[in-house]
DSSP file (Angstrom, degrees, kcal/mol; ACC not computed):
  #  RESIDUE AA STRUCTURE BP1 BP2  ACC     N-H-->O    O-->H-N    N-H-->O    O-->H-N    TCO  KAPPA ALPHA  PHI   PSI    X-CA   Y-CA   Z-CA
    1    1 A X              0   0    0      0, 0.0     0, 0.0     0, 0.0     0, 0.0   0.000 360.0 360.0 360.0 102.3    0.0    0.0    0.0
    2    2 A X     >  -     0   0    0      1,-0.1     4,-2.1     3,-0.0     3,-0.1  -0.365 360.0-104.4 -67.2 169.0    2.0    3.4   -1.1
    3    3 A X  H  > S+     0   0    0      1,-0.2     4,-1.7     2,-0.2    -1,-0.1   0.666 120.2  69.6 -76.7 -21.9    1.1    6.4    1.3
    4    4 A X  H  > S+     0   0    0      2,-0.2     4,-2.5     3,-0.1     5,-0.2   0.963 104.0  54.1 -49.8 -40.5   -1.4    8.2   -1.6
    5    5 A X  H >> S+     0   0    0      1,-0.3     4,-1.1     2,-0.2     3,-1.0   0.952 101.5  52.4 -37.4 -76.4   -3.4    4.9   -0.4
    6    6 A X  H 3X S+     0   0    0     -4,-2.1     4,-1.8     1,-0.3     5,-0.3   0.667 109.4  55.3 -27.0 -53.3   -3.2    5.7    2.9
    7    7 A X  H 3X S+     0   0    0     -4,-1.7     4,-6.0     1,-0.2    -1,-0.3   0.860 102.5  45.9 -22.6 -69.7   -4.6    8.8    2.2
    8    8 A X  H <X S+     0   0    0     -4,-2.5     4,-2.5    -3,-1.0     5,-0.3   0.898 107.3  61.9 -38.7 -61.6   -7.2    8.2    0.6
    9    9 A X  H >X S+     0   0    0     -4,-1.1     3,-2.1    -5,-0.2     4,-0.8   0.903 109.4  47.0  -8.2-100.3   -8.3    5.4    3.3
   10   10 A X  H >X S+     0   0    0     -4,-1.8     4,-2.9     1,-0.3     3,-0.9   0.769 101.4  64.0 -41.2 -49.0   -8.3    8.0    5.8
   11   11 A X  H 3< S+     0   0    0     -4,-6.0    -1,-0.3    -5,-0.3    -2,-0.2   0.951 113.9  31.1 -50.9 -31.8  -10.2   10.6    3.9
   12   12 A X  H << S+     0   0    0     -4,-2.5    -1,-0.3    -3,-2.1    -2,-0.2   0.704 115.3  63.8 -97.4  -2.6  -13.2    8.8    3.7
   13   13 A X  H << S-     0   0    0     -3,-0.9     2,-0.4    -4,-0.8    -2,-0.2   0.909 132.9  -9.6 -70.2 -57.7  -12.4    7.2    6.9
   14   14 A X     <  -     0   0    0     -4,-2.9    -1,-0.5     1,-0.1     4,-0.1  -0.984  65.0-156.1-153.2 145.4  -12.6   10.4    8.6
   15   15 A X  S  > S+     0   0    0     -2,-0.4     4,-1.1    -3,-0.2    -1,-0.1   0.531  96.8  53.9-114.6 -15.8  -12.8   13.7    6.5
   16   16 A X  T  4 S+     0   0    0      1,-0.1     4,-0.4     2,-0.1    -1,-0.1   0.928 112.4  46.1 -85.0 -44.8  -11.3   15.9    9.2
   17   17 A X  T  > S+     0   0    0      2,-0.2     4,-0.7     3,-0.2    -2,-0.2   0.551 111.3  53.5 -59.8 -10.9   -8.2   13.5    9.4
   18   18 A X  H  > S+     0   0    0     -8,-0.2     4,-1.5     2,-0.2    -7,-0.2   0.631 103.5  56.3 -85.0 -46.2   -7.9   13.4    5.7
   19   19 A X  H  < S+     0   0    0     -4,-1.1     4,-0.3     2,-0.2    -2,-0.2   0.522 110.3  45.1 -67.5  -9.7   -7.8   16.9    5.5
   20   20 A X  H  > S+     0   0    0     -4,-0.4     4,-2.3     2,-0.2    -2,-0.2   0.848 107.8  50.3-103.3 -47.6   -5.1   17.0    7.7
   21   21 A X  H  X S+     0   0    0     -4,-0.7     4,-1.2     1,-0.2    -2,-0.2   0.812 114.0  49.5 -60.2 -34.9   -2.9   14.3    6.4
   22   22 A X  H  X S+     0   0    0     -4,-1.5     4,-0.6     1,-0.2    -1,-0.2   0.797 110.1  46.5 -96.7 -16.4   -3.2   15.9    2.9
   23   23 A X  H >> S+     0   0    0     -4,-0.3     4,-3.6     1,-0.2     3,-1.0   0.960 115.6  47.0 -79.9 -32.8   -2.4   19.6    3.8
   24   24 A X  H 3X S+     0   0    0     -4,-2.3     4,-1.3     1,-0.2    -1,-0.2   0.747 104.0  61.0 -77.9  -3.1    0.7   18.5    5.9
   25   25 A X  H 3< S+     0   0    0     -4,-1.2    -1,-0.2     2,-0.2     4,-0.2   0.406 110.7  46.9 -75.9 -10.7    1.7   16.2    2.8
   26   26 A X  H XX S+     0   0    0     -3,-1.0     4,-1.5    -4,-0.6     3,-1.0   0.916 103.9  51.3 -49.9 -68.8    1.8   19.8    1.2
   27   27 A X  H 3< S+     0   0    0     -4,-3.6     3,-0.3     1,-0.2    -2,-0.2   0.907 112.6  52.0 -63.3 -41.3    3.6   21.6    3.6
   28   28 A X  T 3< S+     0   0    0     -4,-1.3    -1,-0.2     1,-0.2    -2,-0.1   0.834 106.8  52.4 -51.5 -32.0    6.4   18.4    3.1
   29   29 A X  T <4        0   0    0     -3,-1.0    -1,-0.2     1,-0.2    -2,-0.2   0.934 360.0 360.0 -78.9 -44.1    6.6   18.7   -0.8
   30   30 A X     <        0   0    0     -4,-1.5    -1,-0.2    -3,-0.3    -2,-0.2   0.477 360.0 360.0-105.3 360.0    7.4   22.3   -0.5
């Protein structure tokens, strides 16, 4: 399972936790 998976998971898992993983997967890239 690569970590876009995981994302994903978790967004629809929990949409406040989803939102969170993807904005600090932002802040990482840049």
């Amino acid at each position: 399972m690569t970590f876009d998976d995981n994302i994903i998971i978790r967004y629809e898992n929990n949409e406040v936790i989803g939102i969170f993983i993807l904005n600090a997967s932002k802040k990482r890239l840049k």
